[in-house]
C-alpha positions in Angstrom: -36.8 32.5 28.0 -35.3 35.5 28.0 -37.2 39.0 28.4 -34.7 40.7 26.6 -34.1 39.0 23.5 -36.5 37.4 21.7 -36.3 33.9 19.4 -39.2 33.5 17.6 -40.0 30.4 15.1 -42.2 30.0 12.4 -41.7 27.2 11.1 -45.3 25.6 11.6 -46.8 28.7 9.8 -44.3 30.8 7.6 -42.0 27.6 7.1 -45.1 25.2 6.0 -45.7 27.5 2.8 -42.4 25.9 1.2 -43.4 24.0 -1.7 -43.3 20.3 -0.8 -44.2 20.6 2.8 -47.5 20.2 4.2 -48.0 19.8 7.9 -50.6 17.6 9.2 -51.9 18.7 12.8 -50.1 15.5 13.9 -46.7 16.6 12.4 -47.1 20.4 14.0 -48.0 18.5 17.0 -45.0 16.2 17.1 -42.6 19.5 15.6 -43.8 22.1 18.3 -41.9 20.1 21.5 -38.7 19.6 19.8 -38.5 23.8 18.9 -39.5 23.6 23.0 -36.9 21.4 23.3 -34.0 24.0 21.4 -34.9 26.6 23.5 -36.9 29.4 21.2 -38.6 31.8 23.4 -41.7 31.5 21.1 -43.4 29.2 18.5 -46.0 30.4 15.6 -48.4 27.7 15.5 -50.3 29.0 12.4 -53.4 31.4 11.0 -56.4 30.3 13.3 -59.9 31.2 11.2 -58.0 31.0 7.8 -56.5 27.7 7.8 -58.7 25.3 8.9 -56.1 22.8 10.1 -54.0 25.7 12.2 -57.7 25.7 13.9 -57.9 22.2 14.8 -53.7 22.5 16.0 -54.6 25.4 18.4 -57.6 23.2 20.3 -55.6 21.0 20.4 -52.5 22.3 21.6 -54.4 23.5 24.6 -55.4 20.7 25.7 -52.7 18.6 25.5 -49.2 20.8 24.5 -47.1 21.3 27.4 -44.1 23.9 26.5 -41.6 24.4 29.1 -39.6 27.3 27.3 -41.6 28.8 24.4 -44.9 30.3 24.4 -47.2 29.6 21.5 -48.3 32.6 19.4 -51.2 32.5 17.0 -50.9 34.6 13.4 -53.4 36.7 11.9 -54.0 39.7 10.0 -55.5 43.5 11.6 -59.5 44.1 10.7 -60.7 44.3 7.4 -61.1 48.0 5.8 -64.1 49.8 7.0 -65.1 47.4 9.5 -64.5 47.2 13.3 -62.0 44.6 15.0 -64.4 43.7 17.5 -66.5 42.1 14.5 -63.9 40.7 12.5 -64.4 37.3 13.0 -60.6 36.2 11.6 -60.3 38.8 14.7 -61.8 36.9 17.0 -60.6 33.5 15.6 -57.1 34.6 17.4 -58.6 35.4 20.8 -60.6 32.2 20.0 -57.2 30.6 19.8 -56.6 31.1 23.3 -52.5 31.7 23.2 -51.2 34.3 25.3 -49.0 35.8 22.4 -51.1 37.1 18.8 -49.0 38.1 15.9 -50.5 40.8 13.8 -49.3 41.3 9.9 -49.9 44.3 8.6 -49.5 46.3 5.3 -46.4 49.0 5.8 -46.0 49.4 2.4 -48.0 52.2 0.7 -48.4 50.7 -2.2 -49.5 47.1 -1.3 -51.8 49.5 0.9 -53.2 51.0 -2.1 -53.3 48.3 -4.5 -53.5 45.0 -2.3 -56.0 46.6 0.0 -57.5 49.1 -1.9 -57.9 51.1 0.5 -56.2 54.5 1.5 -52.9 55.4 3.7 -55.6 56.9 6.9 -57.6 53.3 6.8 -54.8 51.2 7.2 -53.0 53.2 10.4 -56.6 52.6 11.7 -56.9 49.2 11.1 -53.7 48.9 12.6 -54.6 50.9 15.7 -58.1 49.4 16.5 -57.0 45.3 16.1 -53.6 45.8 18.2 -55.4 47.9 20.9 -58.6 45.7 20.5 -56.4 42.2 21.2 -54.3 44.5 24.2 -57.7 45.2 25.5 -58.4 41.6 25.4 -55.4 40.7 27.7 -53.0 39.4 24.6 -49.5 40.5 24.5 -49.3 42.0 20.6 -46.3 41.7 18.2 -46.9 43.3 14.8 -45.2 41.9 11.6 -44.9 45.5 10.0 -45.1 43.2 5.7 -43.1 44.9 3.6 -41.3 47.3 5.7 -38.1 47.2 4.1 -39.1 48.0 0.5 -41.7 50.2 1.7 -39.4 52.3 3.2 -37.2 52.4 0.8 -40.4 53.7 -1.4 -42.2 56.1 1.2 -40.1 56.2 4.9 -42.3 58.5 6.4 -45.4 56.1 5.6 -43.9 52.8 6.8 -42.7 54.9 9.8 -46.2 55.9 10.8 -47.5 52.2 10.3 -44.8 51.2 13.0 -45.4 54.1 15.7 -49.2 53.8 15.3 -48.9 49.7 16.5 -46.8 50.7 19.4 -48.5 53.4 20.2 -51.9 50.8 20.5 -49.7 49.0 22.8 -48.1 46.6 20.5 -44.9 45.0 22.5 -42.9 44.2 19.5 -43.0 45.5 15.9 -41.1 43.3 13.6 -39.6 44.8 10.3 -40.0 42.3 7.2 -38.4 41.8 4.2 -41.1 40.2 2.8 -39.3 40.2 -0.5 -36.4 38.7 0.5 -34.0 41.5 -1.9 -32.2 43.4 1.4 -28.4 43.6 1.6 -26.4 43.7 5.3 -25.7 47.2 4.9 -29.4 48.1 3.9 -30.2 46.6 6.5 -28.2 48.3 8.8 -28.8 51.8 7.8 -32.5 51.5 7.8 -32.7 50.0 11.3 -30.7 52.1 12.6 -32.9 54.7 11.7 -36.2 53.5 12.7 -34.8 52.5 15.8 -33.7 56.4 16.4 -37.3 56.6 16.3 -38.5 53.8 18.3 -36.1 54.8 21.7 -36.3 51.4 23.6 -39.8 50.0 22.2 -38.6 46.3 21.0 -37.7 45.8 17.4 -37.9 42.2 15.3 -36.6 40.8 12.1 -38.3 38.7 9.7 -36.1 38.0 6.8 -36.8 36.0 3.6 -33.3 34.5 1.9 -34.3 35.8 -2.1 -30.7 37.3 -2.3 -28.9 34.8 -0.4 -28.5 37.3 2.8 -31.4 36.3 5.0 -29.3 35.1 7.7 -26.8 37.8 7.4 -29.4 40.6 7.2 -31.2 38.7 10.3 -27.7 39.2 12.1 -27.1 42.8 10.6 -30.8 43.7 11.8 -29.4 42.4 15.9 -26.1 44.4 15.5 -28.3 47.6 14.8 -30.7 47.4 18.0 -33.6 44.6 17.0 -34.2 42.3 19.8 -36.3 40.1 18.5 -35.9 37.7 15.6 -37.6 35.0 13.5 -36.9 32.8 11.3 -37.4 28.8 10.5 -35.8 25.8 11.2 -33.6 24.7 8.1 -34.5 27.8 7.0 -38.4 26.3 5.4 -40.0 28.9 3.6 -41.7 30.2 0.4 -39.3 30.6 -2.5 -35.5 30.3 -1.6 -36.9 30.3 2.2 -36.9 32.2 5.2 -33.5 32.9 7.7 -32.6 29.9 8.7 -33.0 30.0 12.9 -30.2 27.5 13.4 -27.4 29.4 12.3 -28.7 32.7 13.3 -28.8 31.5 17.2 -26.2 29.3 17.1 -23.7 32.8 15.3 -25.0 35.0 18.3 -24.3 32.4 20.9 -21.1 31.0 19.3 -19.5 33.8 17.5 -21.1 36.7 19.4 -21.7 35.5 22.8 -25.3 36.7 23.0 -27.6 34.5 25.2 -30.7 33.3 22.7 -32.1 30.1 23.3 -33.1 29.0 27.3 -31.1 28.1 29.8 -28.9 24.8 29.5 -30.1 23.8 32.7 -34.1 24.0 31.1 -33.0 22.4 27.5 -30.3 20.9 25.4 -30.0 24.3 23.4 -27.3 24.1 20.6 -25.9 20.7 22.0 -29.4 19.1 20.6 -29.4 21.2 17.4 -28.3 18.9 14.8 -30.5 16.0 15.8 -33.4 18.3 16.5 -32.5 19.7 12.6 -32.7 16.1 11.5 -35.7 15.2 13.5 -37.9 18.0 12.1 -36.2 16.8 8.6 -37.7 13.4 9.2 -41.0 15.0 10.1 -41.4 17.3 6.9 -40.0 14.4 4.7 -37.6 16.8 3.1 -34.3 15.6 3.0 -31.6 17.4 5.2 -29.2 19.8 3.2 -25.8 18.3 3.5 -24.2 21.6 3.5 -26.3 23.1 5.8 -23.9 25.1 8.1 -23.7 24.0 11.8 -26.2 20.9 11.1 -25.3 19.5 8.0 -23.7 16.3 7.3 -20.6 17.8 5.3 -20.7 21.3 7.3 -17.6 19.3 9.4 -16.3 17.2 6.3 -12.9 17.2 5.2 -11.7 15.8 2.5 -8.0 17.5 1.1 -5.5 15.9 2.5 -3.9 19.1 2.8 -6.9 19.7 5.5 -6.3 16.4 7.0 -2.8 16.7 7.6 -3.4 19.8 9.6 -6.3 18.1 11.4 -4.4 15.5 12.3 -2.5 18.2 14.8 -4.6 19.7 15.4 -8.8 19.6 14.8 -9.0 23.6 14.9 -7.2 24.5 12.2 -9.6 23.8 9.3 -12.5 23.9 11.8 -14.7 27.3 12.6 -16.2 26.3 15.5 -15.8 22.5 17.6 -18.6 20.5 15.8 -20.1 19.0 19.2 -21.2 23.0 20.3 -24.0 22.1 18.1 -23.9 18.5 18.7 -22.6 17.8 15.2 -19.3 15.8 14.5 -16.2 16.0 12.4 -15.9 13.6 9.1 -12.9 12.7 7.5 -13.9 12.0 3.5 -11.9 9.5 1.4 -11.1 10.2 -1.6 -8.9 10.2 -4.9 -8.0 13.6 -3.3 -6.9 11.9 -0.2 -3.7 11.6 0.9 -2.2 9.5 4.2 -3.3 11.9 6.8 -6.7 11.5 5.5 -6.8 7.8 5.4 -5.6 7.5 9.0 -7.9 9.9 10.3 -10.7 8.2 8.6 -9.2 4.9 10.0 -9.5 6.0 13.5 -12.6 6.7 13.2 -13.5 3.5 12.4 -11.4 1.5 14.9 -8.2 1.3 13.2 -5.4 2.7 14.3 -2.7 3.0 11.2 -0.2 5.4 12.7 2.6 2.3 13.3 1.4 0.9 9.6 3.2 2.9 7.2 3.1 0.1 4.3 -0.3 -0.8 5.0 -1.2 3.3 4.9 0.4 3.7 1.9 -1.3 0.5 0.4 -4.5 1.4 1.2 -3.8 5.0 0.2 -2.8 4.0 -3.4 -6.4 1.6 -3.7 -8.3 4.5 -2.9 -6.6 6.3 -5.6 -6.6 3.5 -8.0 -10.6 2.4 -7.0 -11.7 6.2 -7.4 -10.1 6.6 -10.9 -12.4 3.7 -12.3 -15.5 5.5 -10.9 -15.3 3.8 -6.4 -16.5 6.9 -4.2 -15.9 6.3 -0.4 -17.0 9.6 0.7 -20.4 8.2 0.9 -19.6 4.7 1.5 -18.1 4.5 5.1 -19.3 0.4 5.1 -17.3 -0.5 1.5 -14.6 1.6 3.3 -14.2 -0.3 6.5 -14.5 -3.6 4.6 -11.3 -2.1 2.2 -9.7 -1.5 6.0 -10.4 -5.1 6.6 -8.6 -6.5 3.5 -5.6 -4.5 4.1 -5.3 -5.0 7.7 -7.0 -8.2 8.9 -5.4 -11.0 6.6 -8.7 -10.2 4.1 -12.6 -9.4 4.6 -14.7 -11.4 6.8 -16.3 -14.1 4.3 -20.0 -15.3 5.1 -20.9 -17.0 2.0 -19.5 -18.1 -2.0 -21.1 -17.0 -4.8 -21.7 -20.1 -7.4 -23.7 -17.4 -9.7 -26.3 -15.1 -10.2 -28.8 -13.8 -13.1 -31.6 -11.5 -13.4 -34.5 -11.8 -16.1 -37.0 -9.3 -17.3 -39.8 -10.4 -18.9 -43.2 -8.6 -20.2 -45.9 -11.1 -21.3 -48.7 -10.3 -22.9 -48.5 -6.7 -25.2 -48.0 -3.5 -24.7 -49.2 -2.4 -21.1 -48.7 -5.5 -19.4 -46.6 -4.5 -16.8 -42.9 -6.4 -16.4 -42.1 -9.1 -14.0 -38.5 -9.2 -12.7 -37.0 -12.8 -11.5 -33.6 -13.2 -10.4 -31.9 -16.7 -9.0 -28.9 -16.5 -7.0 -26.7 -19.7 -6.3 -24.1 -19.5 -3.7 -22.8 -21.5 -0.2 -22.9 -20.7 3.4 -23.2 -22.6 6.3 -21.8 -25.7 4.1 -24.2 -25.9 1.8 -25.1 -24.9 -1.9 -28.2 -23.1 -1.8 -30.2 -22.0 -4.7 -32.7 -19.4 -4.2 -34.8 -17.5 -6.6 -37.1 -14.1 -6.0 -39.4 -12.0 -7.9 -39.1 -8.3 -7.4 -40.5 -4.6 -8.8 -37.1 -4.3 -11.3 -34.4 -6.5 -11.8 -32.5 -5.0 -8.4 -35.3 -5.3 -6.3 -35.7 -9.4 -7.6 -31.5 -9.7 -6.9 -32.1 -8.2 -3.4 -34.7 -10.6 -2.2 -33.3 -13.5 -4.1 -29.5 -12.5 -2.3 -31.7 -12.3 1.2 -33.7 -15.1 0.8 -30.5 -17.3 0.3 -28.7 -15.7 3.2 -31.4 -15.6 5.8 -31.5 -19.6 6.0 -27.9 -19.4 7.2 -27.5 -15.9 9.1 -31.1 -15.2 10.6 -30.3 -11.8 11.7 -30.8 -10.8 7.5 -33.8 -10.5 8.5 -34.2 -7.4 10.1 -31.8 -5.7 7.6 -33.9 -3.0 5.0 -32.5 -1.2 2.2 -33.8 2.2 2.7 -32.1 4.6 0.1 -30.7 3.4 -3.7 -29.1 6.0 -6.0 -27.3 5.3 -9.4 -24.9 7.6 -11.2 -23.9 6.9 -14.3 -19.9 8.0 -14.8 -18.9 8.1 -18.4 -22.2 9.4 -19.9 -20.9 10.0 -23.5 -20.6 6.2 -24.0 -24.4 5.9 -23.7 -25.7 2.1 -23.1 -22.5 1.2 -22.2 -21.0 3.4 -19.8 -19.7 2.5 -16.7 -22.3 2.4 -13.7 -21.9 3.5 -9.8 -24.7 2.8 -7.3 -24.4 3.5 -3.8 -27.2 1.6 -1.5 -28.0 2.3 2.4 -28.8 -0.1 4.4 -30.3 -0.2 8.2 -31.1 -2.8 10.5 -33.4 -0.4 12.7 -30.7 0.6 15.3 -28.0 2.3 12.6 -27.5 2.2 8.8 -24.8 1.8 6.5 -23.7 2.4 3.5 -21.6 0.6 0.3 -20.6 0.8 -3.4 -20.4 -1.0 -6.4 -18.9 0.0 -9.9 -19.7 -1.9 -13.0 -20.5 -2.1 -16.7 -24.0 -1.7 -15.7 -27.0 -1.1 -13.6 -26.9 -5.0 -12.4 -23.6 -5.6 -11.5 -22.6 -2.6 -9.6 -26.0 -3.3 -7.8 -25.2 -7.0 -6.8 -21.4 -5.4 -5.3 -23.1 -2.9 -3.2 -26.0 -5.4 -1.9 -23.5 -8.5 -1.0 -20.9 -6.0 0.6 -23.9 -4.2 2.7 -25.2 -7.7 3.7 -20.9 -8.6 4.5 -20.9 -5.3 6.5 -23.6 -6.2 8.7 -23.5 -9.6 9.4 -19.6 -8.6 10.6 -21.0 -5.6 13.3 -23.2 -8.3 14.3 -20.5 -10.7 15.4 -21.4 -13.1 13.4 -18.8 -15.6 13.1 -17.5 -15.8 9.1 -16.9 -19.0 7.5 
């Protein structure tokens, strides 16, 4: 950790207020060693005495969290008006906490002061001073979240100023300047702390910005630039609203684009090397999806798909490329699609294991079926499997072929009246392993009855079906304007509990394009599982 600059997360406390997140103590539990495991010099666990659950996390964290790199700081607010800190009990819920770090929020903004607290300018300085020297007194080390500090000194400076000398002049380590509000620009940003930091001399400054106006990373990195050295923010950028900074692209800018030391040591943790799976990890954990175009981390924040990019990649990776994807442990993707031209198709080749550099007929072949199969509504972008298999056709004398499809049919059918739910049967007849099998499977839709019907056929032949599981389905429908009858894509993933994969189908309708993309993903895995095709 280092002592002079500061990464602090909140994800556990600040970032768990995002609507559609709510952390168990198991999942803060399970979250807290992977931040340990980037590197953040300190993790918010939550408001101890207020949130029941943040309660239960902090007993338990001392008994059984073991941080190498971060310390854990517990969040609260300073004494109520006209009482004494001492006898606060939300006051002595943070000593109660037992973490060696308490952060303090506190009203800097004269008007929240006046109408949130109802109380007046002199109470609030005091109920500042008494909880941070209180908690100092106590043996705590005390950073002070100074709420509204941006707008409030936009309103009154002299007052917000007052609320940040009074906490270091308690002994408050770090105050940390908030735009609660989330509505700073850069150069707001910039002028004001460089300001307050004129009257600060070299007591530690923080930032704690909210991304309302799109600028929270920015302003986090325009708040640095001026003198703080101390910042927070939230994995993926969790938060209330439109979120808070997002913490991997603030550290990873300072250490990548700045060269300013943030996270621990390499030699104590993975750092930005682990910060893509440790993204998706905590995404897993929240059970909100991860942001393809999240910078650094994100799935498409190293995708190309031009072929103007492609050709250039091709020489020479750089060249469309703002930083080497590994840094953060990410990696490059070469997209296929109608926009695609040869460059882009032999890239993506070798990335699947097929080298196409001495093929030029085949390359242009396989070019001109991309272009043809995306016009009639085939994406590959998102459909590496359906991809290879196209590879396969072009360059292998045809796909590998594990079975012969007789026929297949799907029924709906609702008895009773209205109410009665559906029941969905589907029979598929087809032959593998030398003989015609006939299987039929009942299912929640007319999809889910094709896919066990298709699997229950298969696994008699190819046991290894088994352990496949289709794990995401999504349907776009391409030529809305002809209503019932437009043309259908689905794309389907599949996993096998070791990696997943994904295909396509297009058709007339839901059904058909459903059957291409489940008998292509069931194709595609039997072939990376060496299975031997008829």
């Amino acid at each position: 950790m280092s002592t002079t600059f500061h990464v602090y997360d909140t994800t556990l406390r600040d970032g768990a207020q995002q609507e559609g997140i709510n952390l168990s103590v198991a999942d803060k539990m399970a979250i807290a060693p992977l931040l340990d495991e980037l590197g953040v010099g300190y993790i918010e666990g939550g408001w101890p005495g207020a949130v029941p659950k943040d309660t239960e996390f902090f007993k338990l964290a001392a008994k059984e969290l073991d941080l190498r790199n971060a310390e854990l700081c517990a969040f609260g607010a300073t004494r109520k008006a006209g009482a004494r800190a001492a006898d606060d009990p939300q006051v002595q819920a943070l000593l109660d906490a037992e973490t060696p770090v308490v952060t303090l929020v506190a009203k800097s903004d004269i008007r929240h002061v006046e109408r949130a607290l109802k109380t007046t300018g002199e109470e609030n300085l005091a109920m500042i001073t008494d909880t941070v020297r209180y908690l100092v007194d106590q043996g705590r080390r005390v950073f002070l979240d100074a709420e509204h500090f941006f707008d409030g000194y936009r309103f009154d400076a002299a007052y917000t100023r007052s609320c940040v000398l009074a906490a270091y002049e308690a002994g408050a380590e770090v105050v940390v300047l908030c735009d609660t509000n989330g509505g700073m620009l850069p150069d707001w940003v910039t002028r004001i702390v460089t300001e307050i930091r004129a009257e600060t001399g070299d007591s530690l400054l923080g930032m704690h910005a909210h991304n309302d106006s799109g600028c929270a990373v920015a302003n986090s990195l325009a708040a640095i630039n001026a003198g703080c050295q101390h910042v927070q923010g939230t994995v993926n950028g969790y938060g209330e609203r439109t979120g808070n900074a997002d913490l991997l692209s603030v550290v990873a800018n300072l250490e990548l684009k700045l060269a300013r030391p943030s996270l621990a040591s390499a030699e104590a943790t993975g750092g930005l090397a682990d910060m893509t799976r440790i993204a998706h990890a905590i995404s897993e954990i929240t059970n909100i999806s991860p942001f393809a175009r999240q910078p650094y981390v994100g799935a498409s924040a190293f995708a190309h798909k031009a072929g103007l990019h492609a050709s250039a990649i091709r020489v020479d990776p750089d060249m469309y490329q703002h930083t080497d994807p590994s840094n953060v442990g990410n990696d490059m993707r070469m997209l296929v699609s109608d926009m695609a031209g040869r460059a882009s198709i032999e890239l993506k080749g070798r990335a699947l294991g097929f080298d196409l550099s001495g093929q030029p007929e085949a390359l242009a072949r396989i070019t001109n079926r991309v272009k043809d199969a995306e016009a009639v509504g085939y994406t590959y972008e998102a459909a590496d499997a359906s991809f290879e298999l196209l590879l396969l056709e072009e360059t292998n004398g045809g796909r590998p072929r594990y079975f012969a499809v007789e026929s297949w049919r799907t029924i709906v059918e609702r008895p009773g009246g209205r109410g009665t739910p559906a029941v969905a049967e589907a029979t598929v007849k087809l032959t593998a392993g030398g003989e015609r099998i006939v299987s039929t499977g009942e299912g929640n839709g007319p999809v889910n009855a094709l896919d066990y019907a298709l699997r229950k056929a298969l696994v008699q032949v190819y046991p290894e079906l088994e352990e496949f599981e289709l794990i995401d389905y999504k349907v776009r429908i391409l030529d809305s304007q002809h209503g019932t009858d437009a043309t259908t894509r689905v794309l389907i993933e599949t996993t096998d509990g070791k990696v997943s994969w994904s295909t396509v189908g297009v058709g007339p309708n839901l059904i058909e394009a459903s059957w291409e993309a489940l008998s292509e993903s069931a194709v595609w895995g039997l072939h990376h599982r060496g299975v031997k095709p008829l």
